[in-house]
C-alpha positions in Angstrom: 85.1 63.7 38.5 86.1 66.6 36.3 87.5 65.4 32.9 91.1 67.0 33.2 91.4 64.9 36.3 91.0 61.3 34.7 93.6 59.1 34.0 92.8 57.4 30.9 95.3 56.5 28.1 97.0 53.2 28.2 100.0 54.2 28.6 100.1 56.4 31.4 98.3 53.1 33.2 101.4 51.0 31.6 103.6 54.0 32.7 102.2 53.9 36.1 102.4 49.8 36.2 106.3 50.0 35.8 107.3 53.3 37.4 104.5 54.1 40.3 105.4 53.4 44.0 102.9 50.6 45.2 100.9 50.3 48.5 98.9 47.4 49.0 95.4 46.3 50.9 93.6 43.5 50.6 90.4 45.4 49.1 92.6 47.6 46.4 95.9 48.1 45.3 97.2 52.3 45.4 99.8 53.0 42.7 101.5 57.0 43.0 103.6 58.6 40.5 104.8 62.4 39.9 103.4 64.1 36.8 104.3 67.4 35.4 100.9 69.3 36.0 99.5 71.5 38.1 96.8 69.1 38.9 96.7 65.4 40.2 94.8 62.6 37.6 93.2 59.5 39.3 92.3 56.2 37.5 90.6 53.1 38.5 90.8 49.7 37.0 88.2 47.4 38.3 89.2 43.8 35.9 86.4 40.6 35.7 88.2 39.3 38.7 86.1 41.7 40.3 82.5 40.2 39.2 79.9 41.0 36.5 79.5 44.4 35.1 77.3 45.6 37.7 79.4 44.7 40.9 82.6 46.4 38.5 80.5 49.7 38.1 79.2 49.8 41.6 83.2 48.8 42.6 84.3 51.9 40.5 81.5 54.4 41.9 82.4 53.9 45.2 86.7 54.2 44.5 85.9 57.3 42.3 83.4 58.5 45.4 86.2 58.0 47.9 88.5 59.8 45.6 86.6 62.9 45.2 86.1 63.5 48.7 89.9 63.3 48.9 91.0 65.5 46.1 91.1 68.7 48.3 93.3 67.4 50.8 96.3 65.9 48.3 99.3 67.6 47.1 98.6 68.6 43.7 101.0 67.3 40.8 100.2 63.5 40.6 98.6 60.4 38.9 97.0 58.1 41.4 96.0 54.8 40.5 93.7 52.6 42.2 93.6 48.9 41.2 90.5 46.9 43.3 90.9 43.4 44.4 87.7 41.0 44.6 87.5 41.7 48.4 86.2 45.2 48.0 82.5 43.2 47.0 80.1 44.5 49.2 82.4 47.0 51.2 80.5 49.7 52.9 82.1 53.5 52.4 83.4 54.2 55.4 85.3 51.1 55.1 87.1 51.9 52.0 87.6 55.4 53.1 89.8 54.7 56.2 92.1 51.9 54.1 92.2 54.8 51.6 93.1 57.3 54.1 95.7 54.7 55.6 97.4 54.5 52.1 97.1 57.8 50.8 99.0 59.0 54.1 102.1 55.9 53.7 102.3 57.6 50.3 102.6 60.6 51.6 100.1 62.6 49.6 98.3 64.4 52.6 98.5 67.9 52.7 100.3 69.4 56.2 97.9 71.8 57.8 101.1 74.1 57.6 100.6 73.6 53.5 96.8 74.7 54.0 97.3 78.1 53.3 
């Protein structure tokens, strides 16, 4: 993922932790808050809950996959923040991309075809 498009300092996370609007799975946790850019900025925070390092990283690939093959289809001008639960262990793809899907339309970040211009 392109660099202007991360989410890193801590307290955009801590501003997204007491301002974003929260929608909830059992595999990961979808936190959405305006911002004042052109662009939206995506972070994920995978914690120890999760497992060692290399089920984290492999948890965080496969989010930051999922979120990339989304980008083109939000409405630009938000921070996105995805916080995975210990139930996304082992989750294939396609999995993760439909609950995604399922939360990234409650939020109401989908693009309308009549926006597709």
């Amino acid at each position: 993922m392109e660099r202007r498009l991360r989410l890193r300092a801590p307290a955009d996370f801590e501003r997204m932790r007491r301002q974003g609007r929260k929608f909830q799975h059992a595999l990961f946790m979808l936190s959405v808050l305006p911002n004042d850019l052109a662009h939206n900025r995506y972070g994920i925070v995978t914690s120890k809950r999760i497992g060692k390092a290399v089920v984290r990283n492999r948890s965080r690939r496969l989010l930051r996959e999922v979120l990339r093959s989304f980008h083109p289809d939000l409405k630009p001008g938000y921070d996105v923040v995805v916080i995975a639960r210990p139930a996304i262990v082992g989750q294939p793809f396609w999995a993760v991309q439909r609950i995604m899907n399922e939360l990234i339309a409650q939020a109401g970040l989908l693009k309308l075809e009549s926006d597709q211009v």
